[in-house]
C-alpha positions in Angstrom: -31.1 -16.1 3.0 -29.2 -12.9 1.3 -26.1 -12.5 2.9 -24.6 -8.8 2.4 -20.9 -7.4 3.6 -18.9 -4.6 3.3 -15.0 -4.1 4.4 -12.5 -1.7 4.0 -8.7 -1.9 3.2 -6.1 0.6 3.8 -3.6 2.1 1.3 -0.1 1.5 2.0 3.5 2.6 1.3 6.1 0.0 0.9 9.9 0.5 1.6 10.1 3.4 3.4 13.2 4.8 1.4 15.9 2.3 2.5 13.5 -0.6 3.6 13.3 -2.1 -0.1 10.9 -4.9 -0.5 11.2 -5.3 3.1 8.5 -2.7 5.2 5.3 -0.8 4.5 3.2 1.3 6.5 -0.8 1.3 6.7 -2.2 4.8 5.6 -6.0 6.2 6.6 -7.2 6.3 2.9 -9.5 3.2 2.0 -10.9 1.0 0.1 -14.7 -0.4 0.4 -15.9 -3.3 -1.3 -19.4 -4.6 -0.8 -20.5 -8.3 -1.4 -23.6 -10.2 -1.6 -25.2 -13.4 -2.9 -27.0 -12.9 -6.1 -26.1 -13.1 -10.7 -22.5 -12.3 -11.3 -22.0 -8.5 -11.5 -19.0 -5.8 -10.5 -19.8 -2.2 -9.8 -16.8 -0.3 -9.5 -16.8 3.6 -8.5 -14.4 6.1 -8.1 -10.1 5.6 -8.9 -10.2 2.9 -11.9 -14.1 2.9 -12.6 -13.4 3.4 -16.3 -10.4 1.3 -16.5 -10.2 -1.7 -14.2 -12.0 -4.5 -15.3 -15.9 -5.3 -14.4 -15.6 -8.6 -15.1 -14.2 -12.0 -14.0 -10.2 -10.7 -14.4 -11.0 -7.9 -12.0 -8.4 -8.7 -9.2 -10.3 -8.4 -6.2 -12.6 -11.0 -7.7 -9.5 -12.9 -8.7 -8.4 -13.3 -5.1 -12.1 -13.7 -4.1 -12.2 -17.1 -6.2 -8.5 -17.9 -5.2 -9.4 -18.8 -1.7 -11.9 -21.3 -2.8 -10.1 -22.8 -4.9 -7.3 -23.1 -2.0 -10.0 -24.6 0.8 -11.2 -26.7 -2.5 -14.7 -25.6 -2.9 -16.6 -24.1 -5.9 -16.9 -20.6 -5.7 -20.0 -18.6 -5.1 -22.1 -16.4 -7.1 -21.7 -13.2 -5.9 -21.9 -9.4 -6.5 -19.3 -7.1 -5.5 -19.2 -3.2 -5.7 -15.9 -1.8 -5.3 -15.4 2.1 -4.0 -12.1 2.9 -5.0 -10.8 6.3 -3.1 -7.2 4.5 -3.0 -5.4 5.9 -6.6 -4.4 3.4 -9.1 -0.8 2.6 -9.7 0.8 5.8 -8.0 2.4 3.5 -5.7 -0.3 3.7 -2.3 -1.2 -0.2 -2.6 -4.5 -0.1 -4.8 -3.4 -3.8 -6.1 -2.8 -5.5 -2.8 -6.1 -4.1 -1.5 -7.6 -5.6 -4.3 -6.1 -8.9 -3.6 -6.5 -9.1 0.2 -10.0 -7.2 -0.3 -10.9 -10.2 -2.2 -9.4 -12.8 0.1 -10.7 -11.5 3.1 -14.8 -11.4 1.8 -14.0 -14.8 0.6 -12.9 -16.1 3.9 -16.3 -14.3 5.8 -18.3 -15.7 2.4 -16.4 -19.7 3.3 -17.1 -19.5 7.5 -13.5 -17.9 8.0 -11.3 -21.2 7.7 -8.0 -19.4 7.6 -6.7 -17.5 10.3 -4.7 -14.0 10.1 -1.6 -16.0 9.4 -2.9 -17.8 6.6 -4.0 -15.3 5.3 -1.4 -13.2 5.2 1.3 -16.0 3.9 -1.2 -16.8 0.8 -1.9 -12.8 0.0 2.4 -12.5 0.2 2.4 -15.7 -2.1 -0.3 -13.7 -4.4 1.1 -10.6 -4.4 5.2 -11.8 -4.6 6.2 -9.6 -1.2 4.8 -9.2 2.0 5.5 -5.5 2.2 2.3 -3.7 1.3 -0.3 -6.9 2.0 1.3 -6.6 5.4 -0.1 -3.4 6.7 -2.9 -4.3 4.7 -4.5 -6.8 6.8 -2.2 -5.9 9.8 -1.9 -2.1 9.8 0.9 0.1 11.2 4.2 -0.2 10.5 5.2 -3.9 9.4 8.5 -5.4 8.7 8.1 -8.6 6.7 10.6 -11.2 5.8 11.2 -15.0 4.7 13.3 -17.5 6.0 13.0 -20.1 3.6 9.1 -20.5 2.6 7.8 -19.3 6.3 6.5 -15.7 6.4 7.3 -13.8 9.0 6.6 -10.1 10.4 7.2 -7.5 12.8 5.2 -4.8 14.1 7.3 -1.3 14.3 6.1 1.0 17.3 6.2 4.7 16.0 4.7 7.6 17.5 1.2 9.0 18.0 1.2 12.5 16.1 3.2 11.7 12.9 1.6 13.2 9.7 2.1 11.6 6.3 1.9 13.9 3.3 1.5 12.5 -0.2 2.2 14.1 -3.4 0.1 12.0 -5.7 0.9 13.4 -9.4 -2.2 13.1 -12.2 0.4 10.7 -13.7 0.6 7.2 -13.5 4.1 5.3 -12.5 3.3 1.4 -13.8 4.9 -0.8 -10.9 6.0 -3.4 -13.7 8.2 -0.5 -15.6 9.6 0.7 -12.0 10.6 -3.2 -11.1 11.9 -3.6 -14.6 14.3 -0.9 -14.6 15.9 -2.1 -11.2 19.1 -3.8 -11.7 20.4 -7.8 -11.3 23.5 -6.9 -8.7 23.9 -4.4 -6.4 27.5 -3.1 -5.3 28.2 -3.7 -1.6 28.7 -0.1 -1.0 25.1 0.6 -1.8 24.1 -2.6 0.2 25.8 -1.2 3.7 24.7 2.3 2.9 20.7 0.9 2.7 21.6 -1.4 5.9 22.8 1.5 7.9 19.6 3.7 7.2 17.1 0.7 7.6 18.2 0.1 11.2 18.2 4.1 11.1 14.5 3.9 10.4 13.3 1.2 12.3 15.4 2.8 15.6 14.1 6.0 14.5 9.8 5.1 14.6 10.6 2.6 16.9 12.4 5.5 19.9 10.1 8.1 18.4 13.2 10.3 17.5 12.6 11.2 13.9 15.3 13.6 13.6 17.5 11.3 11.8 14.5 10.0 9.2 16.1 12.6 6.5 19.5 10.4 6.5 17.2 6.8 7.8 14.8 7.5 4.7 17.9 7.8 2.2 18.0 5.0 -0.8 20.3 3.4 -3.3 18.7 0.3 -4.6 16.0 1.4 -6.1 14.6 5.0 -5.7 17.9 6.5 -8.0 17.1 4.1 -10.8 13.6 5.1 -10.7 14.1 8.8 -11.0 15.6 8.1 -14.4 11.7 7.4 -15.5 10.5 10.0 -13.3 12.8 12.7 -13.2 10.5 15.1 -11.1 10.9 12.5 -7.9 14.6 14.5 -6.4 13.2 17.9 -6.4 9.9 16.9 -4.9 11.5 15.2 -2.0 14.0 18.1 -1.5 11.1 20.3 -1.4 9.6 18.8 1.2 12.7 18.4 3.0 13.7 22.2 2.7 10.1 22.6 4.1 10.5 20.9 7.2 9.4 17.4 6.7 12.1 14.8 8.9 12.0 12.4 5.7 10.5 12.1 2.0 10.8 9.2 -0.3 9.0 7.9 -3.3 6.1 5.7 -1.9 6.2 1.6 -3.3 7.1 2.2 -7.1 5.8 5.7 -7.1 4.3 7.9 -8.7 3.7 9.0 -5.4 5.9 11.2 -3.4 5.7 10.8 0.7 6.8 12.8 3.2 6.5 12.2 7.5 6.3 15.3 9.8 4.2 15.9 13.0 3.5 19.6 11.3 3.3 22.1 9.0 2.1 19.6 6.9 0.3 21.8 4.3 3.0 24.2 3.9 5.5 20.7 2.9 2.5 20.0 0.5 2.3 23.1 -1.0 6.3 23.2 -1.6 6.0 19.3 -3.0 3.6 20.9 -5.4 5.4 23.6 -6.2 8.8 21.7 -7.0 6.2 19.2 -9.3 4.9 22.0 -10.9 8.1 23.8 -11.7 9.4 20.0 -12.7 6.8 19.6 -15.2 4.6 18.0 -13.8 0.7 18.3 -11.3 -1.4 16.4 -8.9 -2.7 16.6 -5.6 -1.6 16.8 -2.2 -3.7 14.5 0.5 -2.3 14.9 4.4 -3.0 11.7 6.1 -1.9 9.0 8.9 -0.9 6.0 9.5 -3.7 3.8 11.0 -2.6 0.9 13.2 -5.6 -1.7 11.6 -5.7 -3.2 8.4 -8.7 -5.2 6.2 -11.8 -4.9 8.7 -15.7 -5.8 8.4 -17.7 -2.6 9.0 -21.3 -3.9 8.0 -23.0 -6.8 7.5 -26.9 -8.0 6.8 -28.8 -11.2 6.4 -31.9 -10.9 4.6 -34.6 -13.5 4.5 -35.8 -14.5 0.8 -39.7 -15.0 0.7 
C-alpha cells in the first residue's frame, strides 16, 4: 500500500508592531507539501527551489523525522515535494511552515498520536516562540505566551473585511541578523509605551474599531533597531499610513512591510512601492487576508502495490 498526502500551511506575520515575540496572525498565502512512501527524494518548487536544501537538512524534513524520534520510532522513507509560494526570509513565516509542515505529515504518516496541543507546544519548542507556529496550525489571530514550561494561547476575534497589504522587497532580511541586532535591556519607558499599544491592538481587532491601529501598531523594542539595517522600513510604513491604511509595521523580522485596511488597498500598495522605490529599494506588492485555519490535509490517496 502507497500512501500519498498533501497539506498546506499558511504564512504568518509575528508581532504585530507592539506585540513582540508575543502574537501573529495567519495570512491566505500557502504552502503545499506532498508526501508519499517510496526512496528518499525532495522536490522543491517555486520561493527557495535553488537555495533551500534537497536533502536530509531540508527543514521540513528535519521536523518530519523530529516527531519520530519524539513518539520513539524509526523514521520512514519517504518523498516529499515542497511548493513554496510563501517568500523566504522576508519575514511571512516560510521557516515555521517548514517545521510544522513537517510535523504535521509526520503525525498523519505515525496514526496522529499527538493532538493540536502537542503539537503546537513541540513546534514552539522547535521553533524558540510560539508566535508564528501559532497561526500556523491555529490560524487567525493568536496570542501565545508561557508560564513556566506550559504553552499557552489565545485566539483574537477581529473583523470580517480587513485587508492585509504586504510590501515584500526582492531583498532578503536574515531573521538571525534582525534578532542579533536587538538589544539585552530595554528602558521601562519603551516597555509601558509597547504595553499601552499591545492592549491597544488586541482591544482594537478584538471590538473591530481599528481606528486606533496607527498608534496600537506603534513599536520600540524592536522595529527602530531594525531600521538601522533596513533603512527603507519608516518611509514605507508612512506611505502606507499617508495612504489610508489604519496601521503598518514591519512583518516578523522583515523584510516585509504590512499594512491592515478594509480598502483602497492597491492605492496603499502602490504608495508602499513608491516610498521603496524612492528609498532605494523594489519588490512586490501582494493584497491578502487573514485566514482563520492553519496546517490542513487537502488530499490524500492509498494505492495498492501489485
Amino acid at each position: 500500500m502507497t500512501l500519498e498526502y498533501t497539506i498546506k500551511i499558511p504564512a504568518t506575520s509575528a508581532n504585530l508592531g507592539s506585540g513582540f515575540d508575543s502574537i501573529g496572525l495567519a495570512i491566505d498565502l500557502w504552502n503545499f507539501v506532498t508526501i508519499k512512501d517510496g526512496p528518499f527524494q525532495i522536490n522543491l518548487k517555486g520561493y527557495g527551489e535553488d537555495e533551500l536544501p534537497n536533502d536530509s537538512n531540508n527543514l521540513v524534513y528535519q521536523s518530519f523525522s523530529r516527531l519520530f524520534q519524539e513518539i520513539g520510532k524509526s523514521v520512514p522513507e519517504v518523498s516529499m515535494e515542497c511548493e513554496n509560494n510563501i517568500p523566504v526570509a522576508r519575514g511571512l513565516g516560510s521557516s515555521s511552515a517548514a517545521l510544522v509542515g513537517g510535523l504535521y505529515l509526520a503525525n498523519i504518516f505515525a496514526d496522529n498520536p499527538l493532538n493540536q496541543s502537542d503539537l503546537l507546544d513541540l513546534a514552539a519548542q522547535l521553533e524558540g516562540h510560539p508566535d508564528n507556529v501559532a497561526p500556523a496550525i491555529l490560524g487567525g489571530i493568536q496570542i501565545g505566551i508561557y508560564d513556566n514550561q506550559s504553552l499557552i494561547t489565545s485566539s483574537v476575534s477581529y473583523p470580517p473585511n480587513i485587508s492585509l497589504v504586504l510590501f515584500i522587497p526582492d531583498s532578503k532580511m536574515s531573521t538571525d541578523s534582525a534578532r542579533n541586532i536587538l538589544g539585552e535591556n530595554v528602558p521601562r519607558k519603551d516597555a509601558v509605551f509597547n504595553l499601552g499599544r499591545f492592549g491597544l491592538l488586541v482591544n482594537s481587532f478584538s471590538k473591530g474599531d481599528l481606528t486606533n491601529l496607527k498608534y496600537a501598531t506603534q513599536d520600540l523594542l524592536h522595529q527602530p533597531q531594525r531600521q538601522k539595517i533596513f533603512f527603507p522600513m519608516k518611509n514605507i510604513i508612512k506611505g502606507a499610513l499617508d495612504a489610508g491604511a489604519y496601521g503598518a509595521f514591519l512583518s516578523g523580522a522583515g523584510s516585509t512591510v504590512m499594512a491592515i485596511t478594509d480598502s483602497r488597498e492597491y492605492t496603499i500598495g502602490y504608495e508602499m512601492a513608491d516610498a521603496a522605490m524612492k528609498s532605494g529599494i523594489e519588490g512586490s506588492i501582494v493584497v491578502s487576508s487573514i485566514v482563520n485555519q492553519g496546517v490542513q490535509l487537502v488530499g490524500q490517496s492509498e494505492t495498492k502495490c501489485h
